[in-house]
C-alpha positions in Angstrom: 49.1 71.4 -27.1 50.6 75.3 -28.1 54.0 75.3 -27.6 56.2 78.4 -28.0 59.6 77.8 -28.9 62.4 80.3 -28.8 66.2 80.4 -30.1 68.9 83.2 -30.1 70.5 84.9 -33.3 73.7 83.7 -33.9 75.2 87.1 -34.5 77.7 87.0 -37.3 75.0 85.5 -39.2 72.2 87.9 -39.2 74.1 90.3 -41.5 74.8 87.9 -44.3 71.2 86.5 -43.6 69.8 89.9 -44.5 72.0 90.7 -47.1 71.5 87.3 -49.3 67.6 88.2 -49.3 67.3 92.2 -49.1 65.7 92.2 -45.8 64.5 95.8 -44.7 62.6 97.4 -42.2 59.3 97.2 -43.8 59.2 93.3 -43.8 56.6 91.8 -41.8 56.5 89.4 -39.1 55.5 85.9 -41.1 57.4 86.9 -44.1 61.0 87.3 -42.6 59.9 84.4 -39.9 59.3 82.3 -43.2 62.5 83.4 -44.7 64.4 82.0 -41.4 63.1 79.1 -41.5 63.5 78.2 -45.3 67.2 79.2 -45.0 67.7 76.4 -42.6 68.5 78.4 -39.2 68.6 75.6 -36.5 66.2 73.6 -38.2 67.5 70.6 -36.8 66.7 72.1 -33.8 62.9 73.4 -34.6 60.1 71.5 -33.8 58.2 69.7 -37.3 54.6 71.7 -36.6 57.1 75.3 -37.3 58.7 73.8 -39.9 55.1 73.0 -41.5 53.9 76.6 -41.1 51.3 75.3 -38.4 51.6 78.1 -36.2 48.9 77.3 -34.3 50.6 74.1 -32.8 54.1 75.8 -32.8 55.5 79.2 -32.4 58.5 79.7 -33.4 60.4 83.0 -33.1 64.3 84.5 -32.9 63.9 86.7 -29.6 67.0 88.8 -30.2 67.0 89.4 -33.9 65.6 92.8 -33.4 63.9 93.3 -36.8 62.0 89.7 -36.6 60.5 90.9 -33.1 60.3 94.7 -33.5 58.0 93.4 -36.7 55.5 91.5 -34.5 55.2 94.4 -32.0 54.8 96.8 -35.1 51.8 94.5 -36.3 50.1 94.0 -32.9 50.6 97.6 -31.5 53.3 97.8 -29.3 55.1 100.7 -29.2 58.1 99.2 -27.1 61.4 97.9 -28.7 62.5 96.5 -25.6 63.2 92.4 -26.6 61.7 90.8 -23.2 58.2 92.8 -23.1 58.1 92.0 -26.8 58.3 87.8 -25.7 55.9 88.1 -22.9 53.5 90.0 -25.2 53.9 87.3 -27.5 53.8 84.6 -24.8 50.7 86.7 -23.4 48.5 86.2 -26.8 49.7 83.0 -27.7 49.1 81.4 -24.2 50.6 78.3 -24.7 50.9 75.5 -22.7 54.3 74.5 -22.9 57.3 76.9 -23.3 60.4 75.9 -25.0 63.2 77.9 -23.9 66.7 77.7 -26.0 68.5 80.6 -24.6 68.0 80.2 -20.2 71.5 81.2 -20.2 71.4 84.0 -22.1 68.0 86.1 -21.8 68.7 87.3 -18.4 66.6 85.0 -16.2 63.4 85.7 -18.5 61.9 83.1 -16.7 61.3 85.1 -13.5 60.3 88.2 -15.3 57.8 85.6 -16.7 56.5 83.9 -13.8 54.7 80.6 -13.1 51.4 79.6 -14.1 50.0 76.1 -13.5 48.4 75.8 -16.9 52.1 76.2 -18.2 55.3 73.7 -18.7 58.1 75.5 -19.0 61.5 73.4 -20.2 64.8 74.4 -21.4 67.6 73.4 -23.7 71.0 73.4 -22.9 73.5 72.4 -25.5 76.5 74.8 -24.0 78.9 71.3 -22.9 81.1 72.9 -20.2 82.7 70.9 -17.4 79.2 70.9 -15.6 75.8 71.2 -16.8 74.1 74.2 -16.4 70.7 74.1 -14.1 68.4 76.3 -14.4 66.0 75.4 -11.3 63.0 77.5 -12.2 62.0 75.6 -15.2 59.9 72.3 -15.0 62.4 70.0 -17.1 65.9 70.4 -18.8 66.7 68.8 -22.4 70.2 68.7 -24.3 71.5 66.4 -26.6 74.4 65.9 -24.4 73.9 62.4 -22.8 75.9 62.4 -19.8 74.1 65.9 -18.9 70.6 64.3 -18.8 72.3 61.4 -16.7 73.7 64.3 -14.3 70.1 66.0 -14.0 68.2 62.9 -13.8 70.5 62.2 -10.9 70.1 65.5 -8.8 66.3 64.5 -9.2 65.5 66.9 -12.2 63.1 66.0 -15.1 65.2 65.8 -17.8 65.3 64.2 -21.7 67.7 63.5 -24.5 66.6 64.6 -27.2 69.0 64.3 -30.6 69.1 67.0 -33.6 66.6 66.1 -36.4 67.2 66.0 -39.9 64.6 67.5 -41.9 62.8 65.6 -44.9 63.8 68.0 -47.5 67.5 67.1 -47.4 67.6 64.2 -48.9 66.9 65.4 -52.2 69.7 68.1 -51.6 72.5 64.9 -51.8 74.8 65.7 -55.5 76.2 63.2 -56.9 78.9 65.0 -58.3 80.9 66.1 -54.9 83.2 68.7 -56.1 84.7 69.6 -52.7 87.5 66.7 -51.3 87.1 67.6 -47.4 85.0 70.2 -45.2 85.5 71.9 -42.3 83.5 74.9 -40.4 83.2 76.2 -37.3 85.5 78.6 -34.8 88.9 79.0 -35.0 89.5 80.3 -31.2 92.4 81.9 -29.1 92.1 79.5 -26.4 95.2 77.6 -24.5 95.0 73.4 -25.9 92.4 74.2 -27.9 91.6 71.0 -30.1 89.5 72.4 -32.7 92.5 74.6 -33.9 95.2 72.0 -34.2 92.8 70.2 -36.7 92.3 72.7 -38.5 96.3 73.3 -38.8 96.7 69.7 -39.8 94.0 70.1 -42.6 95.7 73.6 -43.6 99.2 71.6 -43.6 97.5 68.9 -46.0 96.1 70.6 -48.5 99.6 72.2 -49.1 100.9 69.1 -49.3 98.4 67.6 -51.4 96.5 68.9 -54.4 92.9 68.4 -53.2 90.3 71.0 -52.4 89.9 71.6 -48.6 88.2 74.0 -47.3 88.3 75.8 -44.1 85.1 77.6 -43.3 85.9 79.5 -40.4 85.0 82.2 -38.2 87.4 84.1 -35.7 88.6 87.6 -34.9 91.7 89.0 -35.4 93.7 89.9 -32.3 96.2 93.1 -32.6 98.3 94.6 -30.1 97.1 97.7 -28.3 98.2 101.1 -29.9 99.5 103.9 -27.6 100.5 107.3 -28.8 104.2 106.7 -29.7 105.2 106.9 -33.1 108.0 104.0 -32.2 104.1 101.7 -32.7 103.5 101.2 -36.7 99.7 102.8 -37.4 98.3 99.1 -38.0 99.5 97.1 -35.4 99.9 93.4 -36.6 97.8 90.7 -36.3 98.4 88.4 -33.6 95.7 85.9 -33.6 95.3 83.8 -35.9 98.7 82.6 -37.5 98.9 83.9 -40.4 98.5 80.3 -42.7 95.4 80.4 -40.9 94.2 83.4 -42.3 95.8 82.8 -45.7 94.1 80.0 -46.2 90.3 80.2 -44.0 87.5 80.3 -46.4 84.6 83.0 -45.5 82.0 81.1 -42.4 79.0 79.7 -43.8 75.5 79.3 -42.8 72.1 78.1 -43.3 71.3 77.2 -46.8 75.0 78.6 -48.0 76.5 76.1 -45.6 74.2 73.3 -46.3 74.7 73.6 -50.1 78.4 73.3 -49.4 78.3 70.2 -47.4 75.8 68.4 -50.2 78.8 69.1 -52.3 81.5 67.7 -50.1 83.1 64.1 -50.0 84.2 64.7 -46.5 82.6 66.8 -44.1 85.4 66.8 -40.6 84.1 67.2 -37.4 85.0 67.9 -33.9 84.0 68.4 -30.6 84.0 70.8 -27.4 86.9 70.3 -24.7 84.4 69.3 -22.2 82.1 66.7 -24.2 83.7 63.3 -22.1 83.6 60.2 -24.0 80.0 61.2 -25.5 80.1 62.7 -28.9 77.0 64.5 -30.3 76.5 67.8 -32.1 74.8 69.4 -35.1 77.7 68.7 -37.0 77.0 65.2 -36.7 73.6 65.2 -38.3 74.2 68.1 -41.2 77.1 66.3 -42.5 75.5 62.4 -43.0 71.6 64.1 -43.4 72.9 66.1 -45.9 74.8 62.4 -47.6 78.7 64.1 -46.7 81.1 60.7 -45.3 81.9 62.1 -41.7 85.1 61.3 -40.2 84.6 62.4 -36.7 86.1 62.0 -33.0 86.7 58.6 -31.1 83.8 58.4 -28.9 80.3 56.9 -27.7 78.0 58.2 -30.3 74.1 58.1 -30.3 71.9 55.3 -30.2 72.0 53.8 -34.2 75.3 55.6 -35.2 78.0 52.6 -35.7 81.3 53.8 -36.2 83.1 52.2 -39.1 80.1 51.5 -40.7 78.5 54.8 -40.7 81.4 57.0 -40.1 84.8 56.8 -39.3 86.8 57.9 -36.4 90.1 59.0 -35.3 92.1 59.5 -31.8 95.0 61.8 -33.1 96.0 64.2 -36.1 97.9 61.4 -37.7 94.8 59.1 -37.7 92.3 61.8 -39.1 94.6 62.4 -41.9 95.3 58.6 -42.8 91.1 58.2 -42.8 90.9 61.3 -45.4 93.8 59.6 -47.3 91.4 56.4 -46.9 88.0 57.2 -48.0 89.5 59.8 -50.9 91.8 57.0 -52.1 88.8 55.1 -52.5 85.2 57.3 -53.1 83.2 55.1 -54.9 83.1 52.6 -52.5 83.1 55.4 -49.8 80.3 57.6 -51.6 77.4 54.1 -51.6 78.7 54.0 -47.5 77.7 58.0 -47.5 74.7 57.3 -48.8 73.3 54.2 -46.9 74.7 56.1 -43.6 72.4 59.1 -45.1 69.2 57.0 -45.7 69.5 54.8 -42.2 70.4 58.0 -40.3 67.7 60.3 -42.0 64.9 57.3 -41.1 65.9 57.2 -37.6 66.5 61.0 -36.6 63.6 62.0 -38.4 61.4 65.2 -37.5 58.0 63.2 -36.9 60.4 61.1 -34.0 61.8 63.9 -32.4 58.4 65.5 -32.2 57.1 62.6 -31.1 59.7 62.6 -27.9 59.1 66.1 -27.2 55.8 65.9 -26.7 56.0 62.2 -24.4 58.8 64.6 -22.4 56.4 67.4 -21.8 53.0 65.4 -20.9 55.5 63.4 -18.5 55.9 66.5 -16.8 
């Protein structure tokens, strides 16, 4: 089975990315390929035979990180730079029998550019949790990690499949003993009305004045200022708007890949939350960087995946004043806390292991 599996650059991260490792236009193809994948870009996400440099089995690419794909046209003799002819040429050589589609809701309807073949699967991932799933009917099956989604699919007749993050082998020798970092927090920090992810990152901004611990808020947002006309009674700089300003005072610089993983293998507590729309189920990536990488999670009240046991190998909380009582908790008490971290770490890493979710990809697709 050839399988070609595609992802989207996460924009704000492809500068750093380049910067931390000198990238420049003369880099080929497998080189910068090899460099994404070591720094850790969605490698929950990837399939193991990628991960293992067997290209042959799986083909993994970023579609819209220009210099990746303009790099295989380069070395293959295209002249175009246009991002979709680049992916079909690539599709077009490769000819593989299943293709693995991460971005259906953000390539433009590639699919129909791309056309059917019978000697083809075609399947896509949808991890976008909105009030309903999106359904994309031109592809032969749907996956997410987002339970209730595969429920709503598998009831409209669609073939669909749940199919968890993996955490990759390598990270359990990143765990460090010596966690340096009290409590972590990263993701968006958005100008949207009730938005839940702010107000717990207020709360943790709010705590660490109040306490002497090291939390960090690694956080990505853009400022919002007010429009400038010509009239000299507006200041040249307009003030920001959005965020507060503790916010901004206090945000540490976003993180990713290797960067970010390093910093959660040095946290106690990693905090997570989840999108507005994700019900009662509660998965993300979040959920498996934080215990694979041996972090004690304190995450949302919720139904979690099959094997994760709340107060065992997490805890929980239903308000602000609950998540700060179970920070209080487990750094009032890390020894005892650090051994839970790292049996939650070993059990976790065993079950949502690469070879397993390979395993299920595969039984999805030859179902099809």
């Amino acid at each position: 089975m050839r399988i070609y599996q595609c992802i989207h650059k996460y924009g704000p991260h492809i500068p750093l990315f380049e910067k931390k490792y000198g990238v420049t236009d003369d880099i080929g193809f497998e080189t910068l390929r090899s460099l994404i994948l070591d720094d850790g870009y969605a490698s929950t996400y990837v399939l193991l035979p990628a991960l293992e440099d067997k290209n042959d089995e799986v083909f993994f690419t970023v579609w819209d990180y220009e210099r990746l794909q303009w790099a295989w046209a380069r070395e293959n003799g295209l002249s175009t730079t246009d991002l979709d002819e680049i992916k079909f040429a690539q599709i077009e050589e490769l000819r593989p029998d299943v293709f693995y589609n991460f971005s259906a809701f953000a390539d433009g309807e590639f699919i129909n550019r791309l056309g059917k073949k019978e000697n083809r699967i075609d399947v896509c991932w949808n991890a976008l949790i909105e009030k309903e799933p999106r359904t994309f009917f031109e592809y032969d099956g749907h996956i997410s990690l987002h339970r209730p989604f595969v429920e709503q699919w598998r009831g409209m007749g669609l073939a669909a499949c749940e199919l968890q993050p993996a955490i990759p082998p390598r990270w359990g020798h990143r765990a460090t003993p010596n966690r340096t970092i009290d409590v972590l927090f990263y993701g968006q920090y958005e100008r949207r009305l009730h938005n839940s992810t702010n107000s717990v990152v207020d709360a943790l901004i709010d705590f660490k004045k109040r306490r002497q611990s090291d939390i960090r808020c690694h956080l990505e947002y853009w400022e919002q200022r007010p429009a400038v006309f010509p009239n000299f009674r507006w200041p040249r700089w307009p003030i920001v708007t959005f965020p507060p300003k503790a916010v901004r005072q206090s945000a540490n610089r976003p993180l990713y890949g290797e960067s970010l993983y390093d910093a959660i293998s040095r946290s106690r507590i990693v905090v997570n939350r989840y999108a507005d729309y994700s019900q009662d189920f509660k998965s993300n990536m979040r959920l498996f960087e934080a215990i694979g990488l041996g972090a004690f999670l304190i995450s949302e009240e919720g139904n979690y995946p099959d094997g994760f046991e709340p107060g065992i190998d997490f805890y929980t909380y239903g308000s602000i004043p609950e998540l700060i009582a179970q920070i209080e908790r487990v750094l009032a008490d890390w020894p005892r806390h650090s051994e839970a971290a790292r049996r939650s770490q070993r059990k976790i890493s065993a079950l949502y292991n690469k070879e397993r979710q390979w395993n299920e990809f595969q039984d999805f697709v030859t179902s099809l």
